[in-house]
C-alpha positions in Angstrom: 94.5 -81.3 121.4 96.2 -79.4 123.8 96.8 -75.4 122.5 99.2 -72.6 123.9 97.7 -70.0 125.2 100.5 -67.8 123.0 98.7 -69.1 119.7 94.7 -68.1 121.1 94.3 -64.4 120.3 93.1 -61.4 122.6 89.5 -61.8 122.1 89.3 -65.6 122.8 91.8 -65.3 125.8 89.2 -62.2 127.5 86.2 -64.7 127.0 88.1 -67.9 128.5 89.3 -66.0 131.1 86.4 -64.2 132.0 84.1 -67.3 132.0 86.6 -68.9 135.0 87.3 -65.9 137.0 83.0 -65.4 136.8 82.8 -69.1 137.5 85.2 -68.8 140.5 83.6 -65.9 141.9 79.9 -67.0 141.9 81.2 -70.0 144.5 79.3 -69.0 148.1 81.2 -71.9 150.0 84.8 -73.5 150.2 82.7 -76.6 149.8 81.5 -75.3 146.3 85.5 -74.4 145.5 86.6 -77.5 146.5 84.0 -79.3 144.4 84.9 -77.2 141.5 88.8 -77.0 141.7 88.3 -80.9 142.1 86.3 -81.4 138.9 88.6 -78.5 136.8 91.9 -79.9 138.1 93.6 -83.1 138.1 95.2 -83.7 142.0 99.0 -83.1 140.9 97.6 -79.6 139.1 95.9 -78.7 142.4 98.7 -79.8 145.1 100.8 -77.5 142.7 98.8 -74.3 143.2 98.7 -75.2 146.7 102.6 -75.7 146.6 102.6 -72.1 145.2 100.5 -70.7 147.2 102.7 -72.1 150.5 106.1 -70.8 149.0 104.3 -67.2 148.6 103.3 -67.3 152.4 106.8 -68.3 153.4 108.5 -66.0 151.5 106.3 -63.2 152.9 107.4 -64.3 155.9 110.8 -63.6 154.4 111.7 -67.2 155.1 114.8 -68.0 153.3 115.0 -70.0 149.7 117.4 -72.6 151.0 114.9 -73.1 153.8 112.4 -73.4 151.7 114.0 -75.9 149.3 114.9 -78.0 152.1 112.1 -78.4 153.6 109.4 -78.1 151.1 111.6 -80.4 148.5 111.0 -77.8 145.5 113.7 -76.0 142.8 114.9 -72.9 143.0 113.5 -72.3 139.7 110.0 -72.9 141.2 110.8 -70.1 144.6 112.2 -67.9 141.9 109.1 -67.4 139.7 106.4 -67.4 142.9 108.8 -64.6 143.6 108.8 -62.6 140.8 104.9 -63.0 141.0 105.0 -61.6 144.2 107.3 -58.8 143.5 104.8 -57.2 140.2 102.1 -54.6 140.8 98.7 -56.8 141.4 99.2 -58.0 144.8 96.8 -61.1 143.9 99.6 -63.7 146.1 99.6 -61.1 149.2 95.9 -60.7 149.2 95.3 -64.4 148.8 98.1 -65.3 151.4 96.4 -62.7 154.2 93.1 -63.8 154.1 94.9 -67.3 154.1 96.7 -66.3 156.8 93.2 -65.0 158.8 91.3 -68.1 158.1 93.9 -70.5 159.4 94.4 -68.4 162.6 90.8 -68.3 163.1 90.7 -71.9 162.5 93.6 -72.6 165.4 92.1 -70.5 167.8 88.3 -72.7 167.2 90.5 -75.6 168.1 92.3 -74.1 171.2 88.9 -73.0 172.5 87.5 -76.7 172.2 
């Protein structure tokens, strides 16, 4: 029975939350997160927070929405609300999407040196 997260009340919603951000956070390896994402999420959910996760990047890199519609093959709708994420006070997309940005440069230059 599926239930909306409107209808669970304060209380219930700390403890739920609580138990996956503690959950996420006592992962030591990306092999560990990508063990556990796999086994929490079903592929389309997880390609989705990925998709997300890509449009904050590009749009941080002040890439256009048209460009990003185009090429990416997502609404505007979609742009729009990674947007609005981006644009509130916790900063959890641009700190994500740096160290993102860190790993996959560190990655690239591995792979130039071999």
């Amino acid at each position: 029975m599926k239930v909306r997260s409107r209808k669970i009340d304060n209380k219930e919603k700390a403890e739920y939350l609580d138990a996956l951000y503690t959950a996420v956070e006592s992962l030591r390896s990306r092999e560990e997160v990508k063990n556990f994402l796999r086994d929490l999420l079903t592929e389309g959910e997880r390609i989705m927070v990925g998709r997300r996760i890509v449009i904050a990047k590009r749009l941080l890199n002040e890439e256009s929405y048209e460009q990003i519609i185009r090429e990416m093959r997502v609404g505007p709708d979609t742009i729009m609300r990674v947007h609005r994420w981006l644009e509130d006070d916790i900063e959890g997309y641009e700190k994500a999407v740096k160290k993102l940005e860190k790993v996959l440069e560190s990655r690239q230059e591995k792979r130039d040196k071999a």
